[in-house]
PQR file of N, CA, C, O and H, with PARSE charges and radii, in Angstrom:
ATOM      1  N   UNK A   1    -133.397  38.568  -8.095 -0.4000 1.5000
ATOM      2  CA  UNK A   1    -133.614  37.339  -8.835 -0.0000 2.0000
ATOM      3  C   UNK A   1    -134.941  37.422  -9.577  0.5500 1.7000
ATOM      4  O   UNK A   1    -135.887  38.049  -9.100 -0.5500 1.4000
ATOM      5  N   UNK A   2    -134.998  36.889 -10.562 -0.4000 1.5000
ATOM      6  CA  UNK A   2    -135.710  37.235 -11.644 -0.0000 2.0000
ATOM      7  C   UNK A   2    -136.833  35.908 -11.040  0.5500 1.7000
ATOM      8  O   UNK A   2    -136.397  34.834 -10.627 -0.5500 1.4000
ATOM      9  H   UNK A   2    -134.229  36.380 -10.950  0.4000 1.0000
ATOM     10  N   UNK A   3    -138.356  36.265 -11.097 -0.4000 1.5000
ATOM     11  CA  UNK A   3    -139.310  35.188 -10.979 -0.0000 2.0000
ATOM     12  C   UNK A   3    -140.186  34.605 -12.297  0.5500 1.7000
ATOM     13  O   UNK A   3    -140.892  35.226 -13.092 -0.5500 1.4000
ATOM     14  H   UNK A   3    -138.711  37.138 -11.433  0.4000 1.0000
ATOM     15  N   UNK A   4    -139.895  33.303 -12.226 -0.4000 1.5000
ATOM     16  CA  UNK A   4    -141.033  33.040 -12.883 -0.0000 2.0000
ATOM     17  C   UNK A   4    -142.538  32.762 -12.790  0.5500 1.7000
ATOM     18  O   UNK A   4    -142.955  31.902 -12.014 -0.5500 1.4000
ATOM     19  H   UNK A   4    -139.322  32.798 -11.581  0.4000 1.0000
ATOM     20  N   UNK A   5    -143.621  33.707 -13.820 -0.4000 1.5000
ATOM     21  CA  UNK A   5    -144.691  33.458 -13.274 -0.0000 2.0000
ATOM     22  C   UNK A   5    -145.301  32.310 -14.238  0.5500 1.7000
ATOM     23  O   UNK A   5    -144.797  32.140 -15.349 -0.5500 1.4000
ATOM     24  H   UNK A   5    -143.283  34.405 -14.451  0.4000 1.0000
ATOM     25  N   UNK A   6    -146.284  31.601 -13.843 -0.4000 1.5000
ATOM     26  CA  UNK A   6    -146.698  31.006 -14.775 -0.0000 2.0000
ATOM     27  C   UNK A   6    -147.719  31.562 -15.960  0.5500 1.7000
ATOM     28  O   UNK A   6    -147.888  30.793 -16.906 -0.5500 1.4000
ATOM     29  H   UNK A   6    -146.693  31.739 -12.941  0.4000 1.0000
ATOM     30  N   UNK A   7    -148.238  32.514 -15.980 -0.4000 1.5000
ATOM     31  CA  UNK A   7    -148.597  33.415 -16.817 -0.0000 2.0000
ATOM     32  C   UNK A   7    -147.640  33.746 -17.920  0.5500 1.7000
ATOM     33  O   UNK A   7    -147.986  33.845 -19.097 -0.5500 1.4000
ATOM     34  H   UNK A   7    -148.101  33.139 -15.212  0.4000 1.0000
ATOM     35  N   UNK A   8    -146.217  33.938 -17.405 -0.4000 1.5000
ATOM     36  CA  UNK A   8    -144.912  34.574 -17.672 -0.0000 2.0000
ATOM     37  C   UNK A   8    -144.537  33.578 -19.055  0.5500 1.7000
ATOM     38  O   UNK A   8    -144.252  34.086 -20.140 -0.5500 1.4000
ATOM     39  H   UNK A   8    -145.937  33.858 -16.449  0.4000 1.0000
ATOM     40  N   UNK A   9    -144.586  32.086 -18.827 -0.4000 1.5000
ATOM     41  CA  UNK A   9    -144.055  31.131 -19.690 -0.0000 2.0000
ATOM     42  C   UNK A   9    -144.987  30.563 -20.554  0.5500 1.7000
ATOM     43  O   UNK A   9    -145.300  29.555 -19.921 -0.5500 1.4000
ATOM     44  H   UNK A   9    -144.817  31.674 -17.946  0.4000 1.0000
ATOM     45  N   UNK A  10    -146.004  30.533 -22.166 -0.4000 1.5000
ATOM     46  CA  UNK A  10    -146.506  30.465 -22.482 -0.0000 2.0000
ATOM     47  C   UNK A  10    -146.339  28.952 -23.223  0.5500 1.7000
ATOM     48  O   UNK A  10    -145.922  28.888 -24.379 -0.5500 1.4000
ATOM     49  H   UNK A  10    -145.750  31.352 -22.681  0.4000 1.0000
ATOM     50  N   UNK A  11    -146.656  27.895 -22.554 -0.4000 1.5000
ATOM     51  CA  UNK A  11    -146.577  26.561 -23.296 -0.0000 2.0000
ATOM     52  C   UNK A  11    -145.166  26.086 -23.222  0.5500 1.7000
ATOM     53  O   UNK A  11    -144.680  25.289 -24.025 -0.5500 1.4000
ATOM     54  H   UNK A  11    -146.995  27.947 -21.615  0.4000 1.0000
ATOM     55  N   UNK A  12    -144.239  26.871 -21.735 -0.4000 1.5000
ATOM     56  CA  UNK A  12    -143.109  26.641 -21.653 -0.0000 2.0000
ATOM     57  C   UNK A  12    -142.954  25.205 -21.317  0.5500 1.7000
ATOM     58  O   UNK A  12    -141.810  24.769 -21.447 -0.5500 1.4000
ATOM     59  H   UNK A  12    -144.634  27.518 -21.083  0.4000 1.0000
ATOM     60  N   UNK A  13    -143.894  24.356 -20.900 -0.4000 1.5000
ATOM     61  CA  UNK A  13    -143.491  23.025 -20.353 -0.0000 2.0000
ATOM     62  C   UNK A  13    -143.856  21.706 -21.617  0.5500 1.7000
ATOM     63  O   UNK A  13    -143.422  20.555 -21.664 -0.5500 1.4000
ATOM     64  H   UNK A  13    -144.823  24.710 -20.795  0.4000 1.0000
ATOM     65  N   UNK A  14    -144.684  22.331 -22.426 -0.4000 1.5000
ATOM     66  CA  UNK A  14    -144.740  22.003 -23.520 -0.0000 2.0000
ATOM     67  C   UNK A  14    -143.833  20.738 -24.142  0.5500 1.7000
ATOM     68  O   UNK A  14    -142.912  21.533 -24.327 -0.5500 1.4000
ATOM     69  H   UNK A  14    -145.036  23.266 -22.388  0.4000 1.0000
ATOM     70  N   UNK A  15    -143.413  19.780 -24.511 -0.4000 1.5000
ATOM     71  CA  UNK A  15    -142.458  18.731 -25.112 -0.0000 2.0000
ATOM     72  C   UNK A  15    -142.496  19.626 -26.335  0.5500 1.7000
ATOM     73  O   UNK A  15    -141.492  20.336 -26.394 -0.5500 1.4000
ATOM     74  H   UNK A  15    -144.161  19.134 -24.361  0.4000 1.0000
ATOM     75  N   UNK A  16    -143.304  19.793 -27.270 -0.4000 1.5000
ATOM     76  CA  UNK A  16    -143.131  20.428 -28.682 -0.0000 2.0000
ATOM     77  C   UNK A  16    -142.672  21.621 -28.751  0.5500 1.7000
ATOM     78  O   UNK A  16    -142.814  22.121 -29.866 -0.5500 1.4000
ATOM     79  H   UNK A  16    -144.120  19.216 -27.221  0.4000 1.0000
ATOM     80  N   UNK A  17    -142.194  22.246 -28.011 -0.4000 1.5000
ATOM     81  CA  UNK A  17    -141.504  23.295 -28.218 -0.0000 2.0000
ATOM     82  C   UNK A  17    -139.769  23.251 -27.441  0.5500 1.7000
ATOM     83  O   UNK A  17    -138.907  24.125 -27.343 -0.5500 1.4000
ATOM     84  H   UNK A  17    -142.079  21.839 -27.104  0.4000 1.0000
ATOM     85  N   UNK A  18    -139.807  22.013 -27.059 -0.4000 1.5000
ATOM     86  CA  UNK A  18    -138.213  21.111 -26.903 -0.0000 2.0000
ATOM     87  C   UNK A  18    -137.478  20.727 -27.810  0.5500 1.7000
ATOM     88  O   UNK A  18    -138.090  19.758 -28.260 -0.5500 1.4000
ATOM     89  H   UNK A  18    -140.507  21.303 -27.138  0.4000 1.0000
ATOM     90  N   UNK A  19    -136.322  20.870 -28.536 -0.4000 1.5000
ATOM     91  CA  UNK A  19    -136.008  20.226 -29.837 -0.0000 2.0000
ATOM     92  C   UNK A  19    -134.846  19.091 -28.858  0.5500 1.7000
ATOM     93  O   UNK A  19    -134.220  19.844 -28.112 -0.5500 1.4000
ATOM     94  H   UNK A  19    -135.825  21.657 -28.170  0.4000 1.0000
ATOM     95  N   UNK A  20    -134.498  17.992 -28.688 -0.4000 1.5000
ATOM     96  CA  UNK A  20    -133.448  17.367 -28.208 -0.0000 2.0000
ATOM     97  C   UNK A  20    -133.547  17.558 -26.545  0.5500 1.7000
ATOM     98  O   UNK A  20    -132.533  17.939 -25.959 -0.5500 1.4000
ATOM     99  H   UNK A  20    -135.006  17.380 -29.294  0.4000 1.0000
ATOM    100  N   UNK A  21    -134.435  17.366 -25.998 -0.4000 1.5000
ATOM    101  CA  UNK A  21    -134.246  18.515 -25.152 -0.0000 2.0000
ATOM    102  C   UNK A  21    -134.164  19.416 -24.558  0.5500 1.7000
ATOM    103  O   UNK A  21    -134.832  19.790 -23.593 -0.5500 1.4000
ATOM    104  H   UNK A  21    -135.258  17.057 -26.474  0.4000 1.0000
ATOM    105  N   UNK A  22    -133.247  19.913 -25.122 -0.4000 1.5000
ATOM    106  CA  UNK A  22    -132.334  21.234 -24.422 -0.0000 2.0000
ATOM    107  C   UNK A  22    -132.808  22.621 -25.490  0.5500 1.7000
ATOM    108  O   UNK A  22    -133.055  23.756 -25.084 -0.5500 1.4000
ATOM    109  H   UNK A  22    -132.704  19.609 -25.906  0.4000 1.0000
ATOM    110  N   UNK A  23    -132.842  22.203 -26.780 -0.4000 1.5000
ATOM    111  CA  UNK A  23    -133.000  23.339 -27.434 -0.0000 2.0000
ATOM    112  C   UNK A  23    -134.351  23.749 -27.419  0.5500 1.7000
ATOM    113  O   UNK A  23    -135.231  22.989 -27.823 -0.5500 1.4000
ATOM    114  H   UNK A  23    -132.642  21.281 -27.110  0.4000 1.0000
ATOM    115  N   UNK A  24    -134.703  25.363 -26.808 -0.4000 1.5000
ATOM    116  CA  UNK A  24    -135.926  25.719 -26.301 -0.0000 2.0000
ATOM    117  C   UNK A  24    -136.708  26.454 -28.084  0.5500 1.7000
ATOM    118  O   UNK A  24    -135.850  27.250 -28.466 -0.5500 1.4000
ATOM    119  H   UNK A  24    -133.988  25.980 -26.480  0.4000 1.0000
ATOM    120  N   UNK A  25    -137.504  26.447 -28.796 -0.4000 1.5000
ATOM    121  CA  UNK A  25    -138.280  27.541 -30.024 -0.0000 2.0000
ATOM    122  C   UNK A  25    -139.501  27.397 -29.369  0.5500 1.7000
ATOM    123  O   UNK A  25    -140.011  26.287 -29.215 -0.5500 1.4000
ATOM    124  H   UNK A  25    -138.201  25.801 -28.486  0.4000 1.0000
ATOM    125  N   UNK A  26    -140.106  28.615 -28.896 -0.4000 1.5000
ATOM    126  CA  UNK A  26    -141.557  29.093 -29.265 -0.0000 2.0000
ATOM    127  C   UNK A  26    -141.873  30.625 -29.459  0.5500 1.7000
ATOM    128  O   UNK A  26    -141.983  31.617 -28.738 -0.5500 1.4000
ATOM    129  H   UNK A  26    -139.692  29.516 -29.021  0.4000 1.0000
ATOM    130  N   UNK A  27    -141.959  30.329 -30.738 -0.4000 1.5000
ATOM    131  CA  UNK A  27    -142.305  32.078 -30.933 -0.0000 2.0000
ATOM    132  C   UNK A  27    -143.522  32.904 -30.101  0.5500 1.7000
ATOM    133  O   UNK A  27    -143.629  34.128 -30.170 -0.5500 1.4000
ATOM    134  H   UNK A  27    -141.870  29.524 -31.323  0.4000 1.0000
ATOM    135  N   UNK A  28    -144.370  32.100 -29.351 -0.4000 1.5000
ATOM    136  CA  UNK A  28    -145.893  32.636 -28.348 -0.0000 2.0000
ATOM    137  C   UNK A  28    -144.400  33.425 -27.042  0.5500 1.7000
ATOM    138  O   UNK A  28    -144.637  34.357 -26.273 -0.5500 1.4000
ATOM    139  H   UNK A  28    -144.283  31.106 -29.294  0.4000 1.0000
ATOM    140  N   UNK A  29    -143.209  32.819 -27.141 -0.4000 1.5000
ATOM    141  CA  UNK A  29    -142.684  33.131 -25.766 -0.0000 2.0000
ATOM    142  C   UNK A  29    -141.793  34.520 -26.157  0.5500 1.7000
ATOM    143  O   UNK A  29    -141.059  34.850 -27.089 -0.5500 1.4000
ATOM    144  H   UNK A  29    -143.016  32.062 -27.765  0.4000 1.0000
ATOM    145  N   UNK A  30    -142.166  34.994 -25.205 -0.4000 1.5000
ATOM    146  CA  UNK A  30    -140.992  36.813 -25.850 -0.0000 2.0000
ATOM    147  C   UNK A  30    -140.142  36.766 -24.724  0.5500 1.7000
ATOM    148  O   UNK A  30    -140.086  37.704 -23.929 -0.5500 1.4000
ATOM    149  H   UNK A  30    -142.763  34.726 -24.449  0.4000 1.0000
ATOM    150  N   UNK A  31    -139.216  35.327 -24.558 -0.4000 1.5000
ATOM    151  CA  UNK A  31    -138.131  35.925 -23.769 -0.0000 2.0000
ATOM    152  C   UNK A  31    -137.329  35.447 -24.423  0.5500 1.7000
ATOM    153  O   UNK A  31    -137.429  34.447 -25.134 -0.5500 1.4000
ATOM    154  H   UNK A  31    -139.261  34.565 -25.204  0.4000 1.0000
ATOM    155  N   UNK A  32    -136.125  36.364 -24.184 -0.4000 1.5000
ATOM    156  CA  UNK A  32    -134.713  35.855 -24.353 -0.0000 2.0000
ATOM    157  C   UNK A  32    -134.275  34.979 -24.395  0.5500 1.7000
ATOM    158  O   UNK A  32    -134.001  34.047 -25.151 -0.5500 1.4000
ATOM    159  H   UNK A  32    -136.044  37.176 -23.606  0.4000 1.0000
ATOM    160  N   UNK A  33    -134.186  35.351 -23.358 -0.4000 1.5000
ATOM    161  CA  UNK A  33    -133.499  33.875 -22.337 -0.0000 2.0000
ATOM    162  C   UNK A  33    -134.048  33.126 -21.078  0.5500 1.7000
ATOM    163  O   UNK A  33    -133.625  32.955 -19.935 -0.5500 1.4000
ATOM    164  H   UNK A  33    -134.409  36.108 -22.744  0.4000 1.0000
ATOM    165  N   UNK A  34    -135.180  32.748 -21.773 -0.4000 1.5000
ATOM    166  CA  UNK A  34    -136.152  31.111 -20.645 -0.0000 2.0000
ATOM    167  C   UNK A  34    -134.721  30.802 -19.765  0.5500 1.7000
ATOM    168  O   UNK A  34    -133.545  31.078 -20.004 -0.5500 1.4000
ATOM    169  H   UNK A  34    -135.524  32.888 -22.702  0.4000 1.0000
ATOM    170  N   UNK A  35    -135.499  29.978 -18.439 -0.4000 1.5000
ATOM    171  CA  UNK A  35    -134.471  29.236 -18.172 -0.0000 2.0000
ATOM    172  C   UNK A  35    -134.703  27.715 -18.480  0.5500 1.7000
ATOM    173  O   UNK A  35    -135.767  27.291 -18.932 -0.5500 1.4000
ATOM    174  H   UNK A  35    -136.454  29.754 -18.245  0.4000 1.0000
ATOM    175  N   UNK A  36    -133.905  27.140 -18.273 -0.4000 1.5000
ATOM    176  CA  UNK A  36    -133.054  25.417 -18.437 -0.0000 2.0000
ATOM    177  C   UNK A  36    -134.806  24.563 -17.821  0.5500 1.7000
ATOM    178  O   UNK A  36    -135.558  25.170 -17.059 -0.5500 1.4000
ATOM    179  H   UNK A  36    -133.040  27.485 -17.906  0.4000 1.0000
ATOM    180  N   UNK A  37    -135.063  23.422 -18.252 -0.4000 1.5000
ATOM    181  CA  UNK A  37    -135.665  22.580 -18.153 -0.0000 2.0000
ATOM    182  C   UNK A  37    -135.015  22.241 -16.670  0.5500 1.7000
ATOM    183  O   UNK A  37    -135.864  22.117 -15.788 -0.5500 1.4000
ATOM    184  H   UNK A  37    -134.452  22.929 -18.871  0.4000 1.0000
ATOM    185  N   UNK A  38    -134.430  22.168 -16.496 -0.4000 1.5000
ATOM    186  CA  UNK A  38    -133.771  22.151 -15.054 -0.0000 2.0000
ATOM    187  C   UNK A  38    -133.197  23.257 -14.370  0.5500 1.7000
ATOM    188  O   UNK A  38    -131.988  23.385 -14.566 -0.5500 1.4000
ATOM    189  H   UNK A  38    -133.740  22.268 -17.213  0.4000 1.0000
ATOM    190  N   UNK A  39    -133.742  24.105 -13.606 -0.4000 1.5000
ATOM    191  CA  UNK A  39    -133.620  25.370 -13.649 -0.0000 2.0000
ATOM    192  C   UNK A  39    -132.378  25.550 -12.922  0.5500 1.7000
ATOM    193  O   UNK A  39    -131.911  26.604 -13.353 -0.5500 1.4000
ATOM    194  H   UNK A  39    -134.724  24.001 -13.447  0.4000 1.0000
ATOM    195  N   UNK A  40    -131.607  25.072 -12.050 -0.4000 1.5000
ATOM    196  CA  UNK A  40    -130.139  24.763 -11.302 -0.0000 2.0000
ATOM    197  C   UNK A  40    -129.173  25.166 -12.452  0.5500 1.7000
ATOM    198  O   UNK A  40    -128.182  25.875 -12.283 -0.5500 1.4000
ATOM    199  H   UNK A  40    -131.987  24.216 -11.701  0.4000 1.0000
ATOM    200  N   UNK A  41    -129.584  24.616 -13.687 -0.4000 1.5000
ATOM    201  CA  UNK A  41    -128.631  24.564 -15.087 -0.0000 2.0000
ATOM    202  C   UNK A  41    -128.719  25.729 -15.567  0.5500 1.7000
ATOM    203  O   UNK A  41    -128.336  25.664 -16.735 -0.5500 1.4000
ATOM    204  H   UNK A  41    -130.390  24.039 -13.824  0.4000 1.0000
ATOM    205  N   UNK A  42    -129.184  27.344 -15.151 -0.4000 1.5000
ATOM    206  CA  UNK A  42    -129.163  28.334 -15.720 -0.0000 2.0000
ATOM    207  C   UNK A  42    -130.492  28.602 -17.032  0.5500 1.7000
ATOM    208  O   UNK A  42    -131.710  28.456 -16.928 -0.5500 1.4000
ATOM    209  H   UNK A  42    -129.495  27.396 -14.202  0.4000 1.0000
ATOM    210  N   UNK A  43    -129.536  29.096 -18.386 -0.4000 1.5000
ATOM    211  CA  UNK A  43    -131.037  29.884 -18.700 -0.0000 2.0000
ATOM    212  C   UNK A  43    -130.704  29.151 -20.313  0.5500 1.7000
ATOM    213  O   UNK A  43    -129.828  28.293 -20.416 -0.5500 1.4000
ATOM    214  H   UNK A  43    -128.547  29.215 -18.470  0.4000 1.0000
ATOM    215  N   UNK A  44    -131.236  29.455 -21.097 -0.4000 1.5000
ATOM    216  CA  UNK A  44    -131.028  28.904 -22.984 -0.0000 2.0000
ATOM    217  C   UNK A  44    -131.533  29.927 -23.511  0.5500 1.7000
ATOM    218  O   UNK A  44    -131.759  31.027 -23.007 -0.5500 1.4000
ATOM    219  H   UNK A  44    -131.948  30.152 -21.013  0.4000 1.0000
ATOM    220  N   UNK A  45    -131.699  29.571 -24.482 -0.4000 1.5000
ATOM    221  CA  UNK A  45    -131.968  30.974 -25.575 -0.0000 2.0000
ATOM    222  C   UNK A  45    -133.444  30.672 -26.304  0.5500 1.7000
ATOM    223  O   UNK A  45    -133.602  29.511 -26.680 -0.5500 1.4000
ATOM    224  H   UNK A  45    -131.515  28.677 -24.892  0.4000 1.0000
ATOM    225  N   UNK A  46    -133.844  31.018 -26.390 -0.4000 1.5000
ATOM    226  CA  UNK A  46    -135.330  30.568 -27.317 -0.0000 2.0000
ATOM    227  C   UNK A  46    -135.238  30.916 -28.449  0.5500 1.7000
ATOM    228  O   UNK A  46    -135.670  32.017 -28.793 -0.5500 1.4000
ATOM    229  H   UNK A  46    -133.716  31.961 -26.084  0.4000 1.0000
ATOM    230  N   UNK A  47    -134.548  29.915 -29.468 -0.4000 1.5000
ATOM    231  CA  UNK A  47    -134.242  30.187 -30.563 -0.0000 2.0000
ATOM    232  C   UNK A  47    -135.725  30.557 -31.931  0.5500 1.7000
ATOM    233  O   UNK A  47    -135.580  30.657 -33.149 -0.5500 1.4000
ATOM    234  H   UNK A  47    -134.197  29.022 -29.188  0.4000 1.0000
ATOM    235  N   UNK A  48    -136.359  30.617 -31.534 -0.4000 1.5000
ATOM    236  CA  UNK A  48    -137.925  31.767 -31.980 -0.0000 2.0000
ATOM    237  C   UNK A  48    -137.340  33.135 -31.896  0.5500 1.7000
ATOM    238  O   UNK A  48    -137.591  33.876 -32.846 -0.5500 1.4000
ATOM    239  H   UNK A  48    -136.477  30.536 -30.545  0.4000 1.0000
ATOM    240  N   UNK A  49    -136.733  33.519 -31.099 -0.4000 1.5000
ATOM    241  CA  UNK A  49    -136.999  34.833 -30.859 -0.0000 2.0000
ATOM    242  C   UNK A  49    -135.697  35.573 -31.486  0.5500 1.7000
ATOM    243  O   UNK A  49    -134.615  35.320 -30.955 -0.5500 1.4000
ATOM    244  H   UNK A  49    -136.529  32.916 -30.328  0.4000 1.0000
ATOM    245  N   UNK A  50    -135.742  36.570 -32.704 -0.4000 1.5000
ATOM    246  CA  UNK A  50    -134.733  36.803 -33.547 -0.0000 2.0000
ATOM    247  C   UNK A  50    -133.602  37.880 -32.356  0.5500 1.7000
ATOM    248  O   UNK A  50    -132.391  37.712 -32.503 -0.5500 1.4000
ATOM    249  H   UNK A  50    -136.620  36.775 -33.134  0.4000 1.0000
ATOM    250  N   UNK A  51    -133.943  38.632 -31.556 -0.4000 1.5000
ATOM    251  CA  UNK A  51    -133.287  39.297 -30.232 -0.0000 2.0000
ATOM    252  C   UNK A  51    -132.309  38.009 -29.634  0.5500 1.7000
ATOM    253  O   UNK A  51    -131.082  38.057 -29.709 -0.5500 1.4000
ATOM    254  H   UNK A  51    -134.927  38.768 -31.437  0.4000 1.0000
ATOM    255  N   UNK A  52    -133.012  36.919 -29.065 -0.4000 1.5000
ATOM    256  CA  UNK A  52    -132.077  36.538 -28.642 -0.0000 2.0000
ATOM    257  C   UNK A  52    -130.940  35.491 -29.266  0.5500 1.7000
ATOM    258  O   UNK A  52    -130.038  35.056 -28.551 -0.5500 1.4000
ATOM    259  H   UNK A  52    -134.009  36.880 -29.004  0.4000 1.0000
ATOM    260  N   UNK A  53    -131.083  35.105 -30.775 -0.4000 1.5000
ATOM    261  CA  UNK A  53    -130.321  35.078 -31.441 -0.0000 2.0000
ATOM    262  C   UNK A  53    -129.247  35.863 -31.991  0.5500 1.7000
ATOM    263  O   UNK A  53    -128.271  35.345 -32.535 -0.5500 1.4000
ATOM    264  H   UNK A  53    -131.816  35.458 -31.355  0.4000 1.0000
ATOM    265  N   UNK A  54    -129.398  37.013 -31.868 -0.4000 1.5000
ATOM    266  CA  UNK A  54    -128.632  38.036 -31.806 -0.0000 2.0000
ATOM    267  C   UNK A  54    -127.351  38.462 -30.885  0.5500 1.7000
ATOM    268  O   UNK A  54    -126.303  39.089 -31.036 -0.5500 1.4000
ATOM    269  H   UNK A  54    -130.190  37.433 -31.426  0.4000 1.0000
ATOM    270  N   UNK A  55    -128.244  37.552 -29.527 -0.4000 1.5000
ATOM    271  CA  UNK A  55    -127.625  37.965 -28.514 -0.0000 2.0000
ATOM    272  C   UNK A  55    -127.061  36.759 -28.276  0.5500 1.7000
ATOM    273  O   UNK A  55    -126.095  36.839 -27.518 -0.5500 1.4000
ATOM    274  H   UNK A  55    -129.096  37.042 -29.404  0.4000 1.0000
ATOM    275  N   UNK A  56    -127.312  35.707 -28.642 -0.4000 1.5000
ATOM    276  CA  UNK A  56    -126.465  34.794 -28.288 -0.0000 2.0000
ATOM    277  C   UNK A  56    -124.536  34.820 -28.959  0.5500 1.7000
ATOM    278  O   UNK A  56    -123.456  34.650 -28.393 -0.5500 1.4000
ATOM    279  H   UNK A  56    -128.097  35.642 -29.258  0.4000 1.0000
ATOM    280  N   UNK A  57    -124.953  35.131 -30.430 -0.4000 1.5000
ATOM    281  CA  UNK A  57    -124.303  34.614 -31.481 -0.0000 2.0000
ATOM    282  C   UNK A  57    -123.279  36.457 -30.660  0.5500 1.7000
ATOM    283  O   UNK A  57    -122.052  36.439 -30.569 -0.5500 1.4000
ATOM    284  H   UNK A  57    -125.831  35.269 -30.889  0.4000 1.0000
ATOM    285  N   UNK A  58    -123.642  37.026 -30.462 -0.4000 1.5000
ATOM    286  CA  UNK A  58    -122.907  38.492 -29.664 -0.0000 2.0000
ATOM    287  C   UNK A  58    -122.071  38.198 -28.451  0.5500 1.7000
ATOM    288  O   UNK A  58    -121.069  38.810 -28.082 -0.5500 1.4000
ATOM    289  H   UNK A  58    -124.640  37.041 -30.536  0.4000 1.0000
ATOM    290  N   UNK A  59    -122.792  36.902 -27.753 -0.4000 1.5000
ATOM    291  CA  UNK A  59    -122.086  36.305 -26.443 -0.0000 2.0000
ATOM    292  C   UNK A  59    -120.875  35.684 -27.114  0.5500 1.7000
ATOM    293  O   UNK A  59    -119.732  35.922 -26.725 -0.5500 1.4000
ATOM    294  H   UNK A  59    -123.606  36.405 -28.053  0.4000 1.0000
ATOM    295  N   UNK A  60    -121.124  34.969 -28.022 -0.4000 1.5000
ATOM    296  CA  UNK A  60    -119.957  34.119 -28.923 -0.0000 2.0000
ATOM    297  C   UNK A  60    -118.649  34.990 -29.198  0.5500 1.7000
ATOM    298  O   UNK A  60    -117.482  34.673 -28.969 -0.5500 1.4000
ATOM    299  H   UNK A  60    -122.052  34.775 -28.338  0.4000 1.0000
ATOM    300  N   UNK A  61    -119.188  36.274 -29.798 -0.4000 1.5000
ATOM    301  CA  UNK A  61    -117.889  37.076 -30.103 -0.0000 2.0000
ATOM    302  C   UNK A  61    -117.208  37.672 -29.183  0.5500 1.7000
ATOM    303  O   UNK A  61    -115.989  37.812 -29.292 -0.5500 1.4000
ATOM    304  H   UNK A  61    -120.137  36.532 -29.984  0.4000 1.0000
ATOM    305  N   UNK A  62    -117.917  38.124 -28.108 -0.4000 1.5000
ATOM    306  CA  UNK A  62    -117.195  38.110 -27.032 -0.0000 2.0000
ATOM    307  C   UNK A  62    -115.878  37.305 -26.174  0.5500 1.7000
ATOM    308  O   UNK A  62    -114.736  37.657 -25.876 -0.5500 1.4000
ATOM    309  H   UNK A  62    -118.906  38.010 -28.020  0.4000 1.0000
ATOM    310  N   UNK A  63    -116.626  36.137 -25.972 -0.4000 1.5000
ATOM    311  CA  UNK A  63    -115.548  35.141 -25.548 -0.0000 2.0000
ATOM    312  C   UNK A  63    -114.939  35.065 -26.395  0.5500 1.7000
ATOM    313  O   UNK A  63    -113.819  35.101 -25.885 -0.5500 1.4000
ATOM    314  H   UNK A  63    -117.554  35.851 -26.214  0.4000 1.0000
ATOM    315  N   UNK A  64    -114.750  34.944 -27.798 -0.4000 1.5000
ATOM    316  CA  UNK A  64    -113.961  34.530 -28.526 -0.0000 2.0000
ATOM    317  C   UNK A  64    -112.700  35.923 -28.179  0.5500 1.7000
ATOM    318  O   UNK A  64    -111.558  35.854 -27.724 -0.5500 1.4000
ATOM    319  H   UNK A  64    -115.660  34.915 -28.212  0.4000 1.0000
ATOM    320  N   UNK A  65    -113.367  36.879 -28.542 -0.4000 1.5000
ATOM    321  CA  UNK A  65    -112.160  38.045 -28.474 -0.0000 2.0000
ATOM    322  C   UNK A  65    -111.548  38.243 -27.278  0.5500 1.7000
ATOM    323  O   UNK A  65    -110.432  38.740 -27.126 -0.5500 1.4000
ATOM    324  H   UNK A  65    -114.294  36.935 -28.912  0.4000 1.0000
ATOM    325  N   UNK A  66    -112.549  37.711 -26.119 -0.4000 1.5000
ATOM    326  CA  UNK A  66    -111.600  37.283 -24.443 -0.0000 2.0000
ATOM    327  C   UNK A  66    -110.665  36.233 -24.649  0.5500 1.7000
ATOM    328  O   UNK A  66    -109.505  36.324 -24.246 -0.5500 1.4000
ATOM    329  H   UNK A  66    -113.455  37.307 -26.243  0.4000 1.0000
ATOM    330  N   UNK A  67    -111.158  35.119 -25.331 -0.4000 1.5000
ATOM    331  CA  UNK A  67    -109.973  34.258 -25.622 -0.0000 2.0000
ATOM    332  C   UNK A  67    -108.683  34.532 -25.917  0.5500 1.7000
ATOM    333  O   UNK A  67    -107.619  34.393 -25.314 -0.5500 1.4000
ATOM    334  H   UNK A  67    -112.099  35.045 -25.658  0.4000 1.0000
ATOM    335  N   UNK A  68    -109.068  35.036 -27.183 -0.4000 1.5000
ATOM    336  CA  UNK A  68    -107.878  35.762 -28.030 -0.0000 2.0000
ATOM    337  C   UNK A  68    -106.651  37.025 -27.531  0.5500 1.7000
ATOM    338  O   UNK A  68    -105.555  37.243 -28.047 -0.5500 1.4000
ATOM    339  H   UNK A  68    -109.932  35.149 -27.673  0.4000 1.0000
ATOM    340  N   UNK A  69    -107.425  37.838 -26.145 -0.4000 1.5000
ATOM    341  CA  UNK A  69    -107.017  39.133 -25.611 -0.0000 2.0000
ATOM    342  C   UNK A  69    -105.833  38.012 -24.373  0.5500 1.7000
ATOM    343  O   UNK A  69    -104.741  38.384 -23.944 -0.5500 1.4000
ATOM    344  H   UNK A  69    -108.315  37.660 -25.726  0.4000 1.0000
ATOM    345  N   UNK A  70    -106.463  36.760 -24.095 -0.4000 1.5000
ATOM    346  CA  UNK A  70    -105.872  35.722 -22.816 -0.0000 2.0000
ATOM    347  C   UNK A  70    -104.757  34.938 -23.433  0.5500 1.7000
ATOM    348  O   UNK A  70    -103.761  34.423 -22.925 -0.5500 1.4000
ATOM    349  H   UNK A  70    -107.351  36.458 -24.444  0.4000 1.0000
ATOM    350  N   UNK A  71    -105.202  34.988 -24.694 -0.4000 1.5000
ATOM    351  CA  UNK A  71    -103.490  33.881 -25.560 -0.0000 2.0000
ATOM    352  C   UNK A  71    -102.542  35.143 -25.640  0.5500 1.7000
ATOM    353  O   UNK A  71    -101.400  35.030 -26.084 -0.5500 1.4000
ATOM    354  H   UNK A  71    -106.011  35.407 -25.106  0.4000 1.0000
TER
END
């Protein structure tokens, strides 16, 4: 299991780097995939970071073509 340090999350608790919420941007942060403001809820994407946009929109095609392989 992956730890978080607080060193690790740079202005992660931050409100201004919350959009709605849920949607995590800070480009100071070089992860992927932060986890959830509620950490029970898994992880989000830090839409700053052009990698894990990449990787999200890559998760997308995936399921979609699992979908498609299940119809």
């Amino acid at each position: 299991m992956i730890e978080d340090k607080e060193g690790d999350k740079p202005d992660y608790n931050n409100p201004k780097n919350w959009y709605l919420w849920s949607f995590y941007y800070n480009p100071n942060d070089k992860r992927i995939f932060p986890p959830k403001r509620i950490k029970w809820l898994g992880w989000t994407v830090n839409f700053a970071n052009p990698y894990s946009i990449g990787a999200f929109v890559l998760l997308i095609v995936v399921m979609i073509f699992i979908a498609r392989l299940i119809k």
